[in-house]
PDB file as gemmi writes it, atoms N, CA and C in Angstrom:
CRYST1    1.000    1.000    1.000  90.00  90.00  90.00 P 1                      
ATOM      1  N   UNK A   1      45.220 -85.910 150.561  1.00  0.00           N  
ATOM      2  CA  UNK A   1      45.321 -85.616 149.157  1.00  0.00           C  
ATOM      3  C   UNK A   1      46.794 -85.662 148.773  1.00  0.00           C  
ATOM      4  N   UNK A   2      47.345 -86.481 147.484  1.00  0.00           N  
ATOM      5  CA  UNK A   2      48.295 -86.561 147.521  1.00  0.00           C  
ATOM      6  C   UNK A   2      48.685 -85.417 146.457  1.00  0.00           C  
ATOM      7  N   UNK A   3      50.184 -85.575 146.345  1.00  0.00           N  
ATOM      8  CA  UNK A   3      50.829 -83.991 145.312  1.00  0.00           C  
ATOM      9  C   UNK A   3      50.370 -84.180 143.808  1.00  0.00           C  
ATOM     10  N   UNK A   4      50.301 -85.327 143.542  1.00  0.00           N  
ATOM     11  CA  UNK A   4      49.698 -85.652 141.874  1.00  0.00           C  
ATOM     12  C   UNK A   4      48.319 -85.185 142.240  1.00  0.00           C  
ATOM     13  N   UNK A   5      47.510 -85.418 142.744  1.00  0.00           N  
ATOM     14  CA  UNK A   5      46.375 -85.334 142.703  1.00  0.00           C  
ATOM     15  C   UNK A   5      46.004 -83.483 142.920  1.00  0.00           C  
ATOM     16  N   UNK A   6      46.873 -82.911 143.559  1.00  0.00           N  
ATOM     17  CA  UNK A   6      46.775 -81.732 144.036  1.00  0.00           C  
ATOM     18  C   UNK A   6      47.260 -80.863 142.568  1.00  0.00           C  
ATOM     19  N   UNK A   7      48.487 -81.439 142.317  1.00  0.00           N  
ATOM     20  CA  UNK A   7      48.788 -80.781 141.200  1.00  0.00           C  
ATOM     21  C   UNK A   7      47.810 -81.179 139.710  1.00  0.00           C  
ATOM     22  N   UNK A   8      46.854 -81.662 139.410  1.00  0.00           N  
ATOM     23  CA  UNK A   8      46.124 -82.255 138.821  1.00  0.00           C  
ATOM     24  C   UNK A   8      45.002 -80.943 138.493  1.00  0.00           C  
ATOM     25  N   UNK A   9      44.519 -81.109 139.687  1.00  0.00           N  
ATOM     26  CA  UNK A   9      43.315 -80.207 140.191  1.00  0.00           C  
ATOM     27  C   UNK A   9      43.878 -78.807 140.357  1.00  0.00           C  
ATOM     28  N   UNK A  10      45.073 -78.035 140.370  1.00  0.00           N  
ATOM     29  CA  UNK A  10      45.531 -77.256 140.022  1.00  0.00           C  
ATOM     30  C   UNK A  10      45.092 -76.591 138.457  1.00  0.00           C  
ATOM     31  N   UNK A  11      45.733 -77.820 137.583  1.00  0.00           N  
ATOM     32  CA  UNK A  11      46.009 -77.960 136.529  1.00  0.00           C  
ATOM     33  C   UNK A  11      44.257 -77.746 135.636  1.00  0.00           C  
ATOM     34  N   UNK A  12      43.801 -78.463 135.910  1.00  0.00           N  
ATOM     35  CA  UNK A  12      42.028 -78.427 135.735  1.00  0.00           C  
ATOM     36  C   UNK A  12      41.420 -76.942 136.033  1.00  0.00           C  
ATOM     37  N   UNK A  13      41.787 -76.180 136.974  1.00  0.00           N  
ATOM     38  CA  UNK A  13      40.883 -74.649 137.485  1.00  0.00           C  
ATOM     39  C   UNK A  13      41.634 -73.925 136.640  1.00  0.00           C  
ATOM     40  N   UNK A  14      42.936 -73.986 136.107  1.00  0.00           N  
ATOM     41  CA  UNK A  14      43.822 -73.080 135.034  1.00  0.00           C  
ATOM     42  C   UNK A  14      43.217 -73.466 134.015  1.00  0.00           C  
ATOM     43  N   UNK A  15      42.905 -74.611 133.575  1.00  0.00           N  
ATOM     44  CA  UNK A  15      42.072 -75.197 132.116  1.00  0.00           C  
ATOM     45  C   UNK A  15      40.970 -74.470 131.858  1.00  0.00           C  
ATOM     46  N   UNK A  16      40.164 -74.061 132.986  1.00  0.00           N  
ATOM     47  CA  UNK A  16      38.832 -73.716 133.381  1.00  0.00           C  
ATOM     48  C   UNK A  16      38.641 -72.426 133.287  1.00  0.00           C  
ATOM     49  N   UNK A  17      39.923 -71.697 133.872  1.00  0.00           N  
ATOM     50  CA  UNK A  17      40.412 -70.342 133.624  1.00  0.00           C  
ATOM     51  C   UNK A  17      40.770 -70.044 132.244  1.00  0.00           C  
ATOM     52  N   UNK A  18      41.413 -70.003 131.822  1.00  0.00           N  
ATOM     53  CA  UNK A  18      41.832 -70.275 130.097  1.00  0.00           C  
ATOM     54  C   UNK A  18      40.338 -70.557 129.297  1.00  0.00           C  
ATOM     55  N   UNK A  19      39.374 -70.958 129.303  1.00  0.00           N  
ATOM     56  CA  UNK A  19      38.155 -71.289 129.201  1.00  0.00           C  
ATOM     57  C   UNK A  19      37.277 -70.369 129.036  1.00  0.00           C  
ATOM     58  N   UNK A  20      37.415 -69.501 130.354  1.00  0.00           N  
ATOM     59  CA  UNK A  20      36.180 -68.708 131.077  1.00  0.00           C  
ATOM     60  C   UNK A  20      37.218 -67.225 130.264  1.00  0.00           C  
ATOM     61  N   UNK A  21      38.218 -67.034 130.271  1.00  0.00           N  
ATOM     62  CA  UNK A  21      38.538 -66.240 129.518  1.00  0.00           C  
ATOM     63  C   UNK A  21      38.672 -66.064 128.007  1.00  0.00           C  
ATOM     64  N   UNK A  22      38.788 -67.242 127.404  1.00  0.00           N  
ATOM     65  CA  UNK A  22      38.694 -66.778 126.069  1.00  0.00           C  
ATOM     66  C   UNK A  22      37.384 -67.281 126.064  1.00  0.00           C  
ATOM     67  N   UNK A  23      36.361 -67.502 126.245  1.00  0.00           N  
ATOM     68  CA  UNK A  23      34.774 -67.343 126.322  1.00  0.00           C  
ATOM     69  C   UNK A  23      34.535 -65.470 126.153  1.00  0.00           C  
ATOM     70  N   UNK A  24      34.909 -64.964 127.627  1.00  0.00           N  
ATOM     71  CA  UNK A  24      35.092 -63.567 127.598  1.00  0.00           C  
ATOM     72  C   UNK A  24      35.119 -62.690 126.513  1.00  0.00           C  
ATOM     73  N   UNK A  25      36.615 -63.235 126.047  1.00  0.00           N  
ATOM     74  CA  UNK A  25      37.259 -62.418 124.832  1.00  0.00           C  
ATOM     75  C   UNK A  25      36.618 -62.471 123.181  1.00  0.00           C  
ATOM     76  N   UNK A  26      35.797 -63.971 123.763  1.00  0.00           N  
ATOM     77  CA  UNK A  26      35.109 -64.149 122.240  1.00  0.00           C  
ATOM     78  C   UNK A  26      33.611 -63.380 122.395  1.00  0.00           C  
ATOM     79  N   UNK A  27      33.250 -63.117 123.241  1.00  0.00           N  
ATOM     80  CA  UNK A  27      32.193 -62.408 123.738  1.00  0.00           C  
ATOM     81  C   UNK A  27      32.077 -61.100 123.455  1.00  0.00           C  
ATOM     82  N   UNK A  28      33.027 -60.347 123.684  1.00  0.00           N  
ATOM     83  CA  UNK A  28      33.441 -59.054 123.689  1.00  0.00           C  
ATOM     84  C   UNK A  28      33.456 -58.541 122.087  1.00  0.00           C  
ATOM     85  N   UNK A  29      34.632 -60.004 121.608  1.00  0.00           N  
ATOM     86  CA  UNK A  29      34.634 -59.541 119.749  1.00  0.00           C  
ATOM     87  C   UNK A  29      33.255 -59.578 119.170  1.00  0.00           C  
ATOM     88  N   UNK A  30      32.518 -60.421 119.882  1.00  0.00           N  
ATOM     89  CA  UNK A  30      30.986 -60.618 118.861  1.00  0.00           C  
ATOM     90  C   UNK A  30      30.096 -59.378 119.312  1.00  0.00           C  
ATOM     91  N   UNK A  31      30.365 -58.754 120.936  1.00  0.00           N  
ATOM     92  CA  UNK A  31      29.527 -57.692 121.005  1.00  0.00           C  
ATOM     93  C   UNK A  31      30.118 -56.301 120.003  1.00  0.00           C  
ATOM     94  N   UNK A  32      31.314 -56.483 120.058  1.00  0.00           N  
ATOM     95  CA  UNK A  32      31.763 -55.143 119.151  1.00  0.00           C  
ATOM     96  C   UNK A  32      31.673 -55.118 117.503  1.00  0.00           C  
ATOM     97  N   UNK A  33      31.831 -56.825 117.038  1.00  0.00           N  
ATOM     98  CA  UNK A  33      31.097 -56.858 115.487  1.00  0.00           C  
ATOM     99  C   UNK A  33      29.757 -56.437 115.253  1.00  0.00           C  
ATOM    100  N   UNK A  34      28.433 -56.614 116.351  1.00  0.00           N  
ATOM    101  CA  UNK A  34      27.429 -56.747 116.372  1.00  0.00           C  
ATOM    102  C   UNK A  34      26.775 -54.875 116.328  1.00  0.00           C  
ATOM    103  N   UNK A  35      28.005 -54.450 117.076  1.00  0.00           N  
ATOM    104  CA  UNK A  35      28.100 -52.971 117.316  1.00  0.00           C  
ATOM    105  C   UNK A  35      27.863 -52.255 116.167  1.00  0.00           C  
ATOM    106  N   UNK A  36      29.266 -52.344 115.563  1.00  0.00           N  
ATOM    107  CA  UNK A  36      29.993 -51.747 114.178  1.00  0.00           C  
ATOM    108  C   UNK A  36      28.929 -52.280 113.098  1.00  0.00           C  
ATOM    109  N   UNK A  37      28.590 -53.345 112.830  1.00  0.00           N  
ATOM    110  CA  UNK A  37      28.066 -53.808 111.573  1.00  0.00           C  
ATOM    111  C   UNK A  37      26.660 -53.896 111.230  1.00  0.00           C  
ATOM    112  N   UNK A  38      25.989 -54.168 112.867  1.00  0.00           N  
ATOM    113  CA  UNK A  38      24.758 -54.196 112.761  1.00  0.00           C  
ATOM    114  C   UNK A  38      24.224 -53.084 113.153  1.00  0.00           C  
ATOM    115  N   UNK A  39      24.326 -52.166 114.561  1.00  0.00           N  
ATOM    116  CA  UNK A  39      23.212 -51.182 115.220  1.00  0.00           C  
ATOM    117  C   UNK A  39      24.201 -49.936 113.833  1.00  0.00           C  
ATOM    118  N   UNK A  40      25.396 -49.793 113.987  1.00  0.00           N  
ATOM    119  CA  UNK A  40      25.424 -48.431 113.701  1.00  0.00           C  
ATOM    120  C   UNK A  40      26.410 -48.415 112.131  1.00  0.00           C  
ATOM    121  N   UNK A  41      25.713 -49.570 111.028  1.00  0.00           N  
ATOM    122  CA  UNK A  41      25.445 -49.916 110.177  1.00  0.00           C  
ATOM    123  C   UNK A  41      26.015 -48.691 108.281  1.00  0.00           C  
ATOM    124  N   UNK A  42      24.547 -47.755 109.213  1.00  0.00           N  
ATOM    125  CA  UNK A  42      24.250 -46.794 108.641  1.00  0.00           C  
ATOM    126  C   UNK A  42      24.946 -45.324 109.174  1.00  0.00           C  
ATOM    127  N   UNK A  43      26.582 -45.655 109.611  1.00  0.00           N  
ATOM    128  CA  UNK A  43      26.763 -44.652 109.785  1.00  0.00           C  
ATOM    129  C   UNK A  43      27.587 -43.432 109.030  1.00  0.00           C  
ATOM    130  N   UNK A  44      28.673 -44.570 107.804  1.00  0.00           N  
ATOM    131  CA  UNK A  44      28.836 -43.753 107.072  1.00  0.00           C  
ATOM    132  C   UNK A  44      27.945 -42.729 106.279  1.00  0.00           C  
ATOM    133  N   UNK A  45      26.877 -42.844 106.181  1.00  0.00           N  
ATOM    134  CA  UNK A  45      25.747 -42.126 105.205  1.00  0.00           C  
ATOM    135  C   UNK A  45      25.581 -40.987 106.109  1.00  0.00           C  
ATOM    136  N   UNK A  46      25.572 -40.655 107.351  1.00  0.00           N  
ATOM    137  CA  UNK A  46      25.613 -39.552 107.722  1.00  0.00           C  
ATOM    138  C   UNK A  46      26.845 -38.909 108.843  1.00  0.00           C  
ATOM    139  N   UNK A  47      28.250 -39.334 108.547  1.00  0.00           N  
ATOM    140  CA  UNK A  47      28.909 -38.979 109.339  1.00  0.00           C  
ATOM    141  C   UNK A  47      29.950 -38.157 107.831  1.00  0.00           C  
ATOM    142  N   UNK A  48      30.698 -37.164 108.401  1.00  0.00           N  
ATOM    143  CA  UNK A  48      31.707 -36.675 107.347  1.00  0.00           C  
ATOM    144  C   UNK A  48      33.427 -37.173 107.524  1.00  0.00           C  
ATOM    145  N   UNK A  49      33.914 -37.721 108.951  1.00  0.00           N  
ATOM    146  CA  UNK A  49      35.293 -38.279 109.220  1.00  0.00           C  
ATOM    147  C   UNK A  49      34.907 -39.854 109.664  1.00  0.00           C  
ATOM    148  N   UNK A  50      34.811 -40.273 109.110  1.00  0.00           N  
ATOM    149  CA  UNK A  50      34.380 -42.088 109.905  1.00  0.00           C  
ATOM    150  C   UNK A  50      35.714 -42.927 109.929  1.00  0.00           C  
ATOM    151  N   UNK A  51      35.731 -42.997 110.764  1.00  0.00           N  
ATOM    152  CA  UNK A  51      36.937 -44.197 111.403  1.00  0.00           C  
ATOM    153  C   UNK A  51      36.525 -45.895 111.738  1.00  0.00           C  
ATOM    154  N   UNK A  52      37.053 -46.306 111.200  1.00  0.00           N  
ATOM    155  CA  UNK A  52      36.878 -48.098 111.325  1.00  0.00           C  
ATOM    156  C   UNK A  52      38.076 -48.668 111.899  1.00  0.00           C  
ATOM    157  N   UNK A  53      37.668 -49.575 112.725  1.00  0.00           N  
ATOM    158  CA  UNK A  53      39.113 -50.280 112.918  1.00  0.00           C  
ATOM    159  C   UNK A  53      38.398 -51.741 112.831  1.00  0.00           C  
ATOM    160  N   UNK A  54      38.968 -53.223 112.988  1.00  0.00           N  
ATOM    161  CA  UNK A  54      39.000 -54.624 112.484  1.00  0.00           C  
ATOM    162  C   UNK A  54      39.314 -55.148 114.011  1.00  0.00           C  
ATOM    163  N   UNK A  55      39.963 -54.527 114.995  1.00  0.00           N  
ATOM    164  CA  UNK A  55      40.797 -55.354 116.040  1.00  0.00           C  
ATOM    165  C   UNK A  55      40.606 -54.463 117.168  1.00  0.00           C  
ATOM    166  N   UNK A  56      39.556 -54.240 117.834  1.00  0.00           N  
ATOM    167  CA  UNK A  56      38.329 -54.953 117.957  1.00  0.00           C  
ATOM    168  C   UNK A  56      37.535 -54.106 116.450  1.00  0.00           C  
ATOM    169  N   UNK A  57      36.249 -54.879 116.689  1.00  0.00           N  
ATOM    170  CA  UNK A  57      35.564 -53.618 115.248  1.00  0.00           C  
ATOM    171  C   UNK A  57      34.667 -52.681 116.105  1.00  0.00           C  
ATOM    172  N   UNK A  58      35.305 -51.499 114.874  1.00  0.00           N  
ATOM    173  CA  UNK A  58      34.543 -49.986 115.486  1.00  0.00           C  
ATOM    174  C   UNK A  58      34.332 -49.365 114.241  1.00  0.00           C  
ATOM    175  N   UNK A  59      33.427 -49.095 114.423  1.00  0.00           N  
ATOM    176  CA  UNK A  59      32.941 -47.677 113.032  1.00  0.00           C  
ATOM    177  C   UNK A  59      32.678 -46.911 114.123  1.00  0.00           C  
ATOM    178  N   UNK A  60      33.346 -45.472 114.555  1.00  0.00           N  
ATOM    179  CA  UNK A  60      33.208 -44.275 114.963  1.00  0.00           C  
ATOM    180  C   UNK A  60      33.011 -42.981 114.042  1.00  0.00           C  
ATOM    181  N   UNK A  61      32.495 -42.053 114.418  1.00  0.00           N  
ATOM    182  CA  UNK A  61      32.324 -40.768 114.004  1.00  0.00           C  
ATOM    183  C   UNK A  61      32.782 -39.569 115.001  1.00  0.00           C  
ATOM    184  N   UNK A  62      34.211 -38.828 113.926  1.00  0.00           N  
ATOM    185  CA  UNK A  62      34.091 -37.517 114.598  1.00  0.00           C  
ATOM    186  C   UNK A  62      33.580 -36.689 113.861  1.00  0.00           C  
ATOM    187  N   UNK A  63      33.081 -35.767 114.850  1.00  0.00           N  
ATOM    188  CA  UNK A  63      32.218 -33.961 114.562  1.00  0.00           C  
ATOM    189  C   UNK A  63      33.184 -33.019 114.348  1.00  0.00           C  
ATOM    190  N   UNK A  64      32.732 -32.253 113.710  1.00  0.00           N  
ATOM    191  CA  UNK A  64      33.402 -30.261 113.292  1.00  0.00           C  
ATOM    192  C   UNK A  64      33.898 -30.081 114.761  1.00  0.00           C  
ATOM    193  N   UNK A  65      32.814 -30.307 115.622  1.00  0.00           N  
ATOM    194  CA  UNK A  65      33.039 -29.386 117.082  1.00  0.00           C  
ATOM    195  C   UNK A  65      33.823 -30.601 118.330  1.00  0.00           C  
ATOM    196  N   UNK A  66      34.609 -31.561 117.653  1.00  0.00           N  
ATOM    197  CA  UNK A  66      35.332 -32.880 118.472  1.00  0.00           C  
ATOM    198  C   UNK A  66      35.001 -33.560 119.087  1.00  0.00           C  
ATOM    199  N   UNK A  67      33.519 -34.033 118.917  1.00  0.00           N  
ATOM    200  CA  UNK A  67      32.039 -34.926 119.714  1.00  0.00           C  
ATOM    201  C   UNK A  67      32.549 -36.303 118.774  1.00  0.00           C  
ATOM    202  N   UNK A  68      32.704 -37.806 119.522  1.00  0.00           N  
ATOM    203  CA  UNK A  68      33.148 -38.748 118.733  1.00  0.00           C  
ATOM    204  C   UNK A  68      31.520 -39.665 119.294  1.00  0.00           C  
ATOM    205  N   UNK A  69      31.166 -40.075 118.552  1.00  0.00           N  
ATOM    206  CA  UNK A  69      30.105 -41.204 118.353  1.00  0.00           C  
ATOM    207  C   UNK A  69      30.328 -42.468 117.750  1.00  0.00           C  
ATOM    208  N   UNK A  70      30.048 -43.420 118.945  1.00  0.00           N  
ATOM    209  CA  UNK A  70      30.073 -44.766 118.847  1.00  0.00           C  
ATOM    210  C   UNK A  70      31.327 -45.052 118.764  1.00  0.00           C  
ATOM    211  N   UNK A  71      32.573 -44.594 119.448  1.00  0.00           N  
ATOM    212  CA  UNK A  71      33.593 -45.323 119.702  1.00  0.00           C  
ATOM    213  C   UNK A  71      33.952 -46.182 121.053  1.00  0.00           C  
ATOM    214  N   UNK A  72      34.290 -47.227 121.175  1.00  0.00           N  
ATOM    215  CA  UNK A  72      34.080 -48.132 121.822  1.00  0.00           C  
ATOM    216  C   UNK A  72      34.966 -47.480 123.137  1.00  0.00           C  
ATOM    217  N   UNK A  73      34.605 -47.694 124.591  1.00  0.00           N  
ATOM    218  CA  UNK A  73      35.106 -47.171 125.701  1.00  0.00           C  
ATOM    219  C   UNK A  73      36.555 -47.732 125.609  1.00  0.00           C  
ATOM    220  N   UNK A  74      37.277 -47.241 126.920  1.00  0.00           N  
ATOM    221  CA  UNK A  74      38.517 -47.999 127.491  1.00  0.00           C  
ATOM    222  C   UNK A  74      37.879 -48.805 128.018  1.00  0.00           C  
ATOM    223  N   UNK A  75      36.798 -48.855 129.250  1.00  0.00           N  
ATOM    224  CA  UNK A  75      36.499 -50.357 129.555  1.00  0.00           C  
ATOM    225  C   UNK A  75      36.522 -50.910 128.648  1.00  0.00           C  
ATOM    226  N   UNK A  76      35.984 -51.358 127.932  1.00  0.00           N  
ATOM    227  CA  UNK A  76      35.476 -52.140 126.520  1.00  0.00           C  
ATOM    228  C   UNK A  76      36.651 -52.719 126.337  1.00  0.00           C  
ATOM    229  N   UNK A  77      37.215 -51.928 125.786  1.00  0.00           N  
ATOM    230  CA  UNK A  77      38.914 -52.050 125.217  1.00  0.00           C  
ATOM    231  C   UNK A  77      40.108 -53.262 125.864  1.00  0.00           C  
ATOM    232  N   UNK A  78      39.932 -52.269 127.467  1.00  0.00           N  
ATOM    233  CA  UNK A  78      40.645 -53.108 127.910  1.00  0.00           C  
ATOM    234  C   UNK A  78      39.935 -54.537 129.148  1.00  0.00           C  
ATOM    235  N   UNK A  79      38.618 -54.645 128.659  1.00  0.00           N  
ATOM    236  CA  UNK A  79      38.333 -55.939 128.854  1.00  0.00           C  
ATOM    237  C   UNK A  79      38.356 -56.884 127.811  1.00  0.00           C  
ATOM    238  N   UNK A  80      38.493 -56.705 126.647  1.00  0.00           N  
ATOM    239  CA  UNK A  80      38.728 -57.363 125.315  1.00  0.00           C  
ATOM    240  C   UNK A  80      40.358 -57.797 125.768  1.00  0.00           C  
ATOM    241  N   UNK A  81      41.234 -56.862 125.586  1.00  0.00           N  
ATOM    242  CA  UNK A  81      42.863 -56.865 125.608  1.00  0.00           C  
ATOM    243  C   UNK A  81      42.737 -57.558 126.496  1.00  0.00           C  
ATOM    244  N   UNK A  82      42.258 -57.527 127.691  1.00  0.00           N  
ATOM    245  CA  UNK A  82      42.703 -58.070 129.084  1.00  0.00           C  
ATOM    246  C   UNK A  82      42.401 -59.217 129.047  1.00  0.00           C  
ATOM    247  N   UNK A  83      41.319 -59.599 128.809  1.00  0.00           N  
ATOM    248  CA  UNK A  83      40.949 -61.196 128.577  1.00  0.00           C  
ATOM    249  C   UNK A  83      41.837 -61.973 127.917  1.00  0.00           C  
ATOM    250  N   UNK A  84      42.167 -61.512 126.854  1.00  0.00           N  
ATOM    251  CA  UNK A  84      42.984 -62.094 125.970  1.00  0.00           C  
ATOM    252  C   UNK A  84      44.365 -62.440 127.020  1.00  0.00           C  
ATOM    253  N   UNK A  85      44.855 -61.462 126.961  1.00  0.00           N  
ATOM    254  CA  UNK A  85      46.387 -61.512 127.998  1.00  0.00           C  
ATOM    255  C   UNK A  85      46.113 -62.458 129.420  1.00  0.00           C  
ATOM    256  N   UNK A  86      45.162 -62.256 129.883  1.00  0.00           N  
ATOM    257  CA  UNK A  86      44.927 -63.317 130.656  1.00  0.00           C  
ATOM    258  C   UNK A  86      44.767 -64.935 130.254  1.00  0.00           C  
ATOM    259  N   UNK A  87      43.965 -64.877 129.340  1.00  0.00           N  
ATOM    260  CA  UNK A  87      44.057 -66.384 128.676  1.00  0.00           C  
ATOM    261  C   UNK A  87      45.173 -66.928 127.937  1.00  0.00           C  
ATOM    262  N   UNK A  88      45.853 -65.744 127.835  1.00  0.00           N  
ATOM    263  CA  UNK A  88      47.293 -66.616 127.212  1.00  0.00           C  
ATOM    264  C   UNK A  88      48.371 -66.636 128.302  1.00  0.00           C  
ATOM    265  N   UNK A  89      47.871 -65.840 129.297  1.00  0.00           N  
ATOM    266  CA  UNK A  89      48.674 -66.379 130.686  1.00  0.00           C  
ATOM    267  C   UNK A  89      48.812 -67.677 131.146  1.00  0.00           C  
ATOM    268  N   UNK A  90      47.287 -67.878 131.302  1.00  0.00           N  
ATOM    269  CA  UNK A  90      46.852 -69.155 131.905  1.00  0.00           C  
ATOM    270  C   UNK A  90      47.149 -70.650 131.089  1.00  0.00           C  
ATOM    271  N   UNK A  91      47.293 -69.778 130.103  1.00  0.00           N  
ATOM    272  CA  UNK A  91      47.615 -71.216 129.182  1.00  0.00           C  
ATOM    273  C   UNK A  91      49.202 -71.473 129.089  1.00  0.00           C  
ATOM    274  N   UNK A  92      50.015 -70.095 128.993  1.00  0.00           N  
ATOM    275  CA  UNK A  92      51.299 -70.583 129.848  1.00  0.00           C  
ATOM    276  C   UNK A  92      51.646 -71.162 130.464  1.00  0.00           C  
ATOM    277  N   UNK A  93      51.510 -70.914 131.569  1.00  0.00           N  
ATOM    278  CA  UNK A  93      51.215 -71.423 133.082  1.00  0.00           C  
ATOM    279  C   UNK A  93      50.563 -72.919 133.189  1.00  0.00           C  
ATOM    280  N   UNK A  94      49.973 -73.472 132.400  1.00  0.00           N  
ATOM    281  CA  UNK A  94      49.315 -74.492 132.179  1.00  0.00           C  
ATOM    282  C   UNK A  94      50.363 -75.208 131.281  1.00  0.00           C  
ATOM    283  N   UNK A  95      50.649 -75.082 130.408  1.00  0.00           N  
ATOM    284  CA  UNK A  95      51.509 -75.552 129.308  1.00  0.00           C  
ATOM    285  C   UNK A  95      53.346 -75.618 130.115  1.00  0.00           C  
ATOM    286  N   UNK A  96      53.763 -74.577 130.981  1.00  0.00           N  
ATOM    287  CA  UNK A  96      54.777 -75.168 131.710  1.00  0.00           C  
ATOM    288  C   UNK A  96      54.724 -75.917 133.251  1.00  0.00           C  
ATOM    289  N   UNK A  97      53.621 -76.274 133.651  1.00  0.00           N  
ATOM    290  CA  UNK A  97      53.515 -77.140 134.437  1.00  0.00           C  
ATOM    291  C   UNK A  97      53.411 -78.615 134.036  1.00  0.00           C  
ATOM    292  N   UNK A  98      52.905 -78.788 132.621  1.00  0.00           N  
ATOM    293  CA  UNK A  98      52.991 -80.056 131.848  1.00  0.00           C  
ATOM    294  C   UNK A  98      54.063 -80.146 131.666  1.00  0.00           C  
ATOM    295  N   UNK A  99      54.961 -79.287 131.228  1.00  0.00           N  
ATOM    296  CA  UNK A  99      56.077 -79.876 130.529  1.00  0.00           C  
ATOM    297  C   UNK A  99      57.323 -80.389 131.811  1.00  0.00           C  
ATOM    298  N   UNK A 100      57.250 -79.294 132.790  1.00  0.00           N  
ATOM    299  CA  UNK A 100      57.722 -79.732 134.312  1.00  0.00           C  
ATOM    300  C   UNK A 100      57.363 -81.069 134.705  1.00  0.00           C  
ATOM    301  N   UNK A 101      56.099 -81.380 134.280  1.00  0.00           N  
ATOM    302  CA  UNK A 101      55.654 -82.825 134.678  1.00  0.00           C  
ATOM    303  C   UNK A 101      56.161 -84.130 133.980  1.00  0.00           C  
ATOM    304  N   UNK A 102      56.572 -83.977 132.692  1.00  0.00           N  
ATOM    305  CA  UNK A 102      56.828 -84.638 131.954  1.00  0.00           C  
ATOM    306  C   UNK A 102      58.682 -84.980 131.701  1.00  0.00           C  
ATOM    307  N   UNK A 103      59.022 -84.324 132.730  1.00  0.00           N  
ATOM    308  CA  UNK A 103      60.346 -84.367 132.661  1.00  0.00           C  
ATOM    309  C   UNK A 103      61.399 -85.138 133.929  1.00  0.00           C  
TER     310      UNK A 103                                                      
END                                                                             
């Protein structure tokens, strides 16, 4: 196997990576729109402090007695964030091996 060819096929599993991660990350945003907008819809009508956020989306509720409902975990969180940061790794990493190549 020669070094073009090696570095090629390098280049292709980072493509693939970059791929499989923002797949991930787009995954994650549609499960947390699907969250907020569709199942728990109806939650301003019975919550009294409701919190929304856009990035990821959350409609949460806190209680009198500091009980929060339907706010999205740290997993959650930081598999959304993480994906992301990973796919813009990989696409770094991808984007300066081209330009190394091209020079």
């Amino acid at each position: 196997m020669t070094l073009a060819s090696t570095s090629d096929a390098q280049v292709n599993r980072l493509w693939g990576a970059v791929c499989a991660f923002a797949g991930l990350f787009l995954l994650v945003w549609a499960l947390s729109w699907v969250k907020a907008s569709v199942l728990y819809e109806d939650l301003q009508n019975r919550c009294g402090e409701l919190h929304t956020a856009s990035f990821p989306f959350e409609k949460s509720c806190t209680y009198e007695d500091g009980t929060v409902e339907n706010a999205n975990s740290l997993l959650f969180d930081g598999i959304f964030f993480g994906s992301l940061a990973a796919a813009l790794a990989c696409l770094t990493v991808v984007f300066t091996i081209e330009a190394s190549r091209r020079k």
